[in-house]
N, C-alpha and C positions, 0 to 999 in steps of 0.2 A: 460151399465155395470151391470151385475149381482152382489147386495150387499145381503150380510146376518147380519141384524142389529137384534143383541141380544138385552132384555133389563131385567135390573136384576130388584129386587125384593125391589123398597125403592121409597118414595113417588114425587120423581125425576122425576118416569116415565111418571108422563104427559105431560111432556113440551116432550119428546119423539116422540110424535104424530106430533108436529111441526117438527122434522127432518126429519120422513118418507116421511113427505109431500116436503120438500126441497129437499131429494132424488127423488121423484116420479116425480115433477113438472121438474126436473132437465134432466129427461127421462130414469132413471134409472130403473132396475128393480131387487124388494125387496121383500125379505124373512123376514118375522120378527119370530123369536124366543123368547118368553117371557121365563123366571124361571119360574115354580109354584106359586111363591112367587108373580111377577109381573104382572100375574093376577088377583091377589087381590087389587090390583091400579088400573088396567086401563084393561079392559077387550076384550076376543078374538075378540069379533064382532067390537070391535073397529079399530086392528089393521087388521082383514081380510078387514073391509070396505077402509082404509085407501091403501089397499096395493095389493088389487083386488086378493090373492093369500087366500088359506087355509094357518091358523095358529093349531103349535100344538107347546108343549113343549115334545112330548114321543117320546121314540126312536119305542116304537109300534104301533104306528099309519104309517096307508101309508109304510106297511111292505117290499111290494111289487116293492119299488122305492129304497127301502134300504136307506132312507132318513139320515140316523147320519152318511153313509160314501158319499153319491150324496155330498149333502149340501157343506159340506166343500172343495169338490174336485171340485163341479163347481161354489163355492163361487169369486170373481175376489177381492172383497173386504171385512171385517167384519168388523162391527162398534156395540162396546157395549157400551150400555149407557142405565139408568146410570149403571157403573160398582163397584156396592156394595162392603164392606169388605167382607163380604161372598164369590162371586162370582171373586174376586183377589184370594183369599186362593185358591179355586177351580182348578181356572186356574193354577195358579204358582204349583200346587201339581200335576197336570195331572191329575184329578178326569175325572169321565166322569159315571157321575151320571144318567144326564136329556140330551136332545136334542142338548141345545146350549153345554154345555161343551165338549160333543163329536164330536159337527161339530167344535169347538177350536182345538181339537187333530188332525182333518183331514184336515186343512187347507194351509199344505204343506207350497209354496212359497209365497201362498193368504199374503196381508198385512193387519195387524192387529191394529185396533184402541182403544184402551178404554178410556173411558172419565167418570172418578170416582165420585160416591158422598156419602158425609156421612157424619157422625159427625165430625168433628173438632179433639175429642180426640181418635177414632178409625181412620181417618187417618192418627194422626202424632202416634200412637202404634207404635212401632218396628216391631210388626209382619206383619202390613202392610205395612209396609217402604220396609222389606227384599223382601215380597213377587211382590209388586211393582220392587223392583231390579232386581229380578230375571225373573220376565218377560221381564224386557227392558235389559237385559245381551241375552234373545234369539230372539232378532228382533222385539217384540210389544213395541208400540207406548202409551204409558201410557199417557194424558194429564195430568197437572196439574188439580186440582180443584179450580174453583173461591171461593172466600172470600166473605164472606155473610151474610146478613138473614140466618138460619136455620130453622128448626122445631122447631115451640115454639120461646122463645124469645132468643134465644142463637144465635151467629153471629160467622163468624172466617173463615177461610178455608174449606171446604167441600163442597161449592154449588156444584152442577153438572153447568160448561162451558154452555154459551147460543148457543140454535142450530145451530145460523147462525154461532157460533166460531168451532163449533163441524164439522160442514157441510165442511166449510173450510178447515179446520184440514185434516178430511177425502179425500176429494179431490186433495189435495198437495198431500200426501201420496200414493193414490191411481197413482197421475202422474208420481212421482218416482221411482214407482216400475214398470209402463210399457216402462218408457224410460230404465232402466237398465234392462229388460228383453229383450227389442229387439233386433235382430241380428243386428253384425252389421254393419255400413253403413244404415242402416233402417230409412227413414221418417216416422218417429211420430210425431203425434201431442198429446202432454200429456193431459189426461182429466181434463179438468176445472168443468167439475160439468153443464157445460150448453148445453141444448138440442140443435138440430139443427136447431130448428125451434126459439129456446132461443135469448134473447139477448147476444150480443157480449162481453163477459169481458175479457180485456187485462190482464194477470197472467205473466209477466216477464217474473218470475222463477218456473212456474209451471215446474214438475220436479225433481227439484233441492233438495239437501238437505242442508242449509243452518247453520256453527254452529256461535254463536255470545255468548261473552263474557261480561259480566256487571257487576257493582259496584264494591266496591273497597274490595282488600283482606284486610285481619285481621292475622297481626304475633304476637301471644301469650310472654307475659314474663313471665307471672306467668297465674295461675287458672283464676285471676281477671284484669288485664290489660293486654291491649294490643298497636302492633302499627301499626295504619292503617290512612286513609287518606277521602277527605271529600267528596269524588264520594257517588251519590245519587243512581247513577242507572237509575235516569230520561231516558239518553240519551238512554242506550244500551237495555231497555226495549220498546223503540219508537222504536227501530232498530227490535227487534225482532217482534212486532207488522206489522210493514210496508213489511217488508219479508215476513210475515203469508199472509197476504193480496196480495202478488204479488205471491202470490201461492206455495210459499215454504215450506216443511217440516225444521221446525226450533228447532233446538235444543239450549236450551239458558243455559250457565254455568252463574249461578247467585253468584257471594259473596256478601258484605253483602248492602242490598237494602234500600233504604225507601220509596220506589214505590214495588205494588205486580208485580209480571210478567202476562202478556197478558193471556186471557184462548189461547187455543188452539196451543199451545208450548209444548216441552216438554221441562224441565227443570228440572237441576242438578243443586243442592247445593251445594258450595266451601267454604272454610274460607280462608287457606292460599294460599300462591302463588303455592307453592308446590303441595297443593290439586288442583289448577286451572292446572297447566303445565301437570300432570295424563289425567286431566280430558279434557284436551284440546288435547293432543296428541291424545288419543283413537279416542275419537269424530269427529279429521279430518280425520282422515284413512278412512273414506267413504262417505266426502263432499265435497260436489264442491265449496264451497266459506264456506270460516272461517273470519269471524267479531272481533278483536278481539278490545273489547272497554271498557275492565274492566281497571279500576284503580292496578295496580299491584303494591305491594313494592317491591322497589329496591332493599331493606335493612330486613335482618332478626334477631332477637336475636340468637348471637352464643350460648347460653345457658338458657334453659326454666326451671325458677323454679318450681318445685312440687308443691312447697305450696306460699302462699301470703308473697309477700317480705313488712316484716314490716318494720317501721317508726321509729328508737328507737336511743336516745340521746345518748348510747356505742357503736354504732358502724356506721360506716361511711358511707357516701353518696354512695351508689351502684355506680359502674361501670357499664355500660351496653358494651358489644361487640358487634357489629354487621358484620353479614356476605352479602354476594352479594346473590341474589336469581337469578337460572338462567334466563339467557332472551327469554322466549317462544317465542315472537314474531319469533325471529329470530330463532330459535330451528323449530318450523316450517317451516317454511321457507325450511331448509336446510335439514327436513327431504322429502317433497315435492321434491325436486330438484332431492335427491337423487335417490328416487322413478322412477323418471321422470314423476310425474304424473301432469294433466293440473288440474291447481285447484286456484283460485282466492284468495289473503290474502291480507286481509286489516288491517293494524294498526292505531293506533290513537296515539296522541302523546298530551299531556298535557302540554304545555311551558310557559316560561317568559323569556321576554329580560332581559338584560344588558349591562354591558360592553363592553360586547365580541363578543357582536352581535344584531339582534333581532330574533324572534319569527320565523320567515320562513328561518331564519339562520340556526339555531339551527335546524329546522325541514327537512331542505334539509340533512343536515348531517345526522340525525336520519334515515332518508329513505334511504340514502347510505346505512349507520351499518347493517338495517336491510333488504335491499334488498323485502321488501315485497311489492305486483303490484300497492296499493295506500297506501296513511298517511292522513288521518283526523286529522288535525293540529286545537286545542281549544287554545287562550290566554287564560291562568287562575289568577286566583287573586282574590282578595275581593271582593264581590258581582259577580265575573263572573266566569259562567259555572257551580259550582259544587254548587248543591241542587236547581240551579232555574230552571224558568220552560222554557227558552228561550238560543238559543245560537249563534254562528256565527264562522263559522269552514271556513277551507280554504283546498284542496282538491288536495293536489298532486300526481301524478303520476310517476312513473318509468321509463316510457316510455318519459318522458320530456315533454308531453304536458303542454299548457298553466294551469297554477293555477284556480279552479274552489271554487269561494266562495258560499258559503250558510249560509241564517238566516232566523229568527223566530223563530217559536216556535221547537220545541226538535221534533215533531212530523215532522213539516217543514223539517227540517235539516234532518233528518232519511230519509225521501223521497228523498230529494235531494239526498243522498247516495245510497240507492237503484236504484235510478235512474240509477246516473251513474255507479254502480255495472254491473245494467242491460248490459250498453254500454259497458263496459269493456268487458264482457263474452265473445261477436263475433271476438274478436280478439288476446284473452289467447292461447296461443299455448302451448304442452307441452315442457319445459325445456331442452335443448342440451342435 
């Protein structure tokens, strides 16, 4: 596979040299583009040796090849890393300054990777937030950035993702975009990232675009409280991991967490149910399997105060209203059907017995309501499931197969899921 791996301008760039080499090793063949900038870190002779090709960053050099409109037209893949606040603005403005930014503008259907690093307070800015947006509103793959060590002694969000997450990342991506370009009826086989000569790694879902939903939302009453629930985020963060790793392009709708999410994901933030149902609709319109494993409330405040509801001996114990939030699960569901489109949904289902039944009771009906192809069934309660690191789900189907249980750890359990995700796949048909 022909890549063109940019690499911006911040002291990120040398773990870089480790990627080249996990493309090159992988049997790739790589263009590397520095900024100007990013030859002040890590220098040409570096990435020409690494990469057996001439390195330039000028659109006048090698006049003769027309190198800023080639590059990007016989790019198959482009991976920038790290992708500075500088070099996001760039992109997201259509600038086309230096080499890389204009083999950015000519990379047509090519898919596109960036995997960010920087400070902490220049990527949660707003102007990078927008500009970030606005690239993944036109088809680039933004990774998150790990949480970290920084420069100096400052720590937080901004590392630049580890190569092998980045590698990853890149090669899901890269497989999705040739299984949805080929005609079709067409035998592919999606690229895994491994030579031919490579060892054999099994990738599921390489391909695939996988979206999964995690932790639990948050419905506002006032500025300062809210009503939400005690989803850690553990489980659906091991889900989004285990997908990455079986080769999937995953896109993770995070609400609110106490685990960070996986490098090599891309990942939207949610608060309310409402912001997750948005965020969830968009997101399946072009995935083959939707996880959905966030904690959602049922229940909303019929009315959000402006300001902080005080505490005051004249006047009386607030009333709170609450309304229904719709139920995506099944909104899904019924949007897919409609479509006729073949596409994989998984819900999860948080229960307690009683009276009136127990826990798989309750959970067969739930899989009726919402008609979605499996239900990850948790018992919840005191000390179980929500914040530990361990769990034990039970695994229904639609189709009435046998109940499949899985435990250990949240990682465990994730696997087992993916697993039989995998299995499910061969036999999804699209919808009457």
């Amino acid at each position: 596979m022909r890549i063109v791996l940019g690499v911006g301008g911040g002291i990120a760039a040398y773990k870089v040299a480790s990627l080249l080499r996990l493309f090159t090793e992988a049997g790739h063949d790589v263009t590397v583009i520095p900024t100007e900038a990013a030859t002040r870190f890590v220098g040409v002779a570096t990435w020409e040796a690494l990469s057996g090709h001439p390195v330039s960053n000028s659109v006048f050099d090698a006049v003769h090849t027309v190198n800023h409109v080639r590059l990007g037209h016989e790019a198959e893949l482009i991976v920038v890393a790290p992708a500075t606040a500088d070099l996001l603005a760039r992109a997201a403005s259509g600038q086309a300054d230096d080499l890389l930014t204009n083999t950015l503008l000519m990379a047509g259907d090519c898919p596109v990777l960036m995997a960010p690093a920087m400070h902490t307070e220049m990527w949660q800015h707003p102007a990078t937030q927008a500009n970030v947006e606005t690239l993944r509103s036109r088809g680039v793959t933004v990774l998150e950035p790990a949480s970290g060590r920084l420069t100096g002694a400052d720590s937080g969000p901004g590392r630049l993702p580890e190569p092998e997450a980045i590698f990853t990342a890149a090669m899901a991506l890269a497989g999705a975009s040739a299984v949805r370009s080929a005609p079709a009826g067409a035998d592919v086989e999606p690229d895994t990232g491994q030579a031919e000569a490579g060892p054999s790694v099994v990738r599921p879902l390489a391909g695939l675009t996988v979206t999964i939903s995690a932790g639990g939302t948050r419905e506002p009453l006032d500025p300062v409280r809210f009503l939400g629930n005690r989803s850690s985020g553990k489980q659906g963060v091991a889900l989004a991991a285990a997908a990455r790793d079986a080769g999937a392009r995953v896109r993770l709708l995070a609400a609110h967490m106490e685990v960070p999410a996986p490098d090599g994901v891309e990942l939207l933030r949610v608060e309310t149910a409402l912001e997750l149902r948005k965020a969830a609709l968009h997101a399946a319109a072009d995935s083959d399997v939707v996880i959905m494993a966030a904690a959602v409330a049922d229940f909303r405040p019929a009315d959000v105060s402006g300001t902080k509801i005080k505490k005051r001996d004249d006047v009386a114990d607030p009333v709170i209203n609450l309304v229904r939030n719709p139920d995506i699960l099944r909104e899904l569901v019924e949007v897919r059907d409609a479509a006729s489109r073949t596409q994989l949904i998984v819900g999860f289902a948080a229960e307690t017995g009683d009276a009136g039944g127990d826990v798989l009771d309750y959970a067969r009906d739930k899989l009726h309501r919402k008609a979605c192809d499996l239900l990850v069934v948790n018992q919840v309660g005191r000390d179980k499931v929500f914040g530990e690191d361990t769990n034990s789900v039970v695994i229904l189907s639609r189709t009435g197969s046998e109940p499949q249980e899985a435990s250990g750890s949240k990682s465990d359990v994730a696997a087992a899921v993916i697993d039989r995700i995998s299995a499910e796949l061969s036999r999804v048909v699209p919808p009457a």
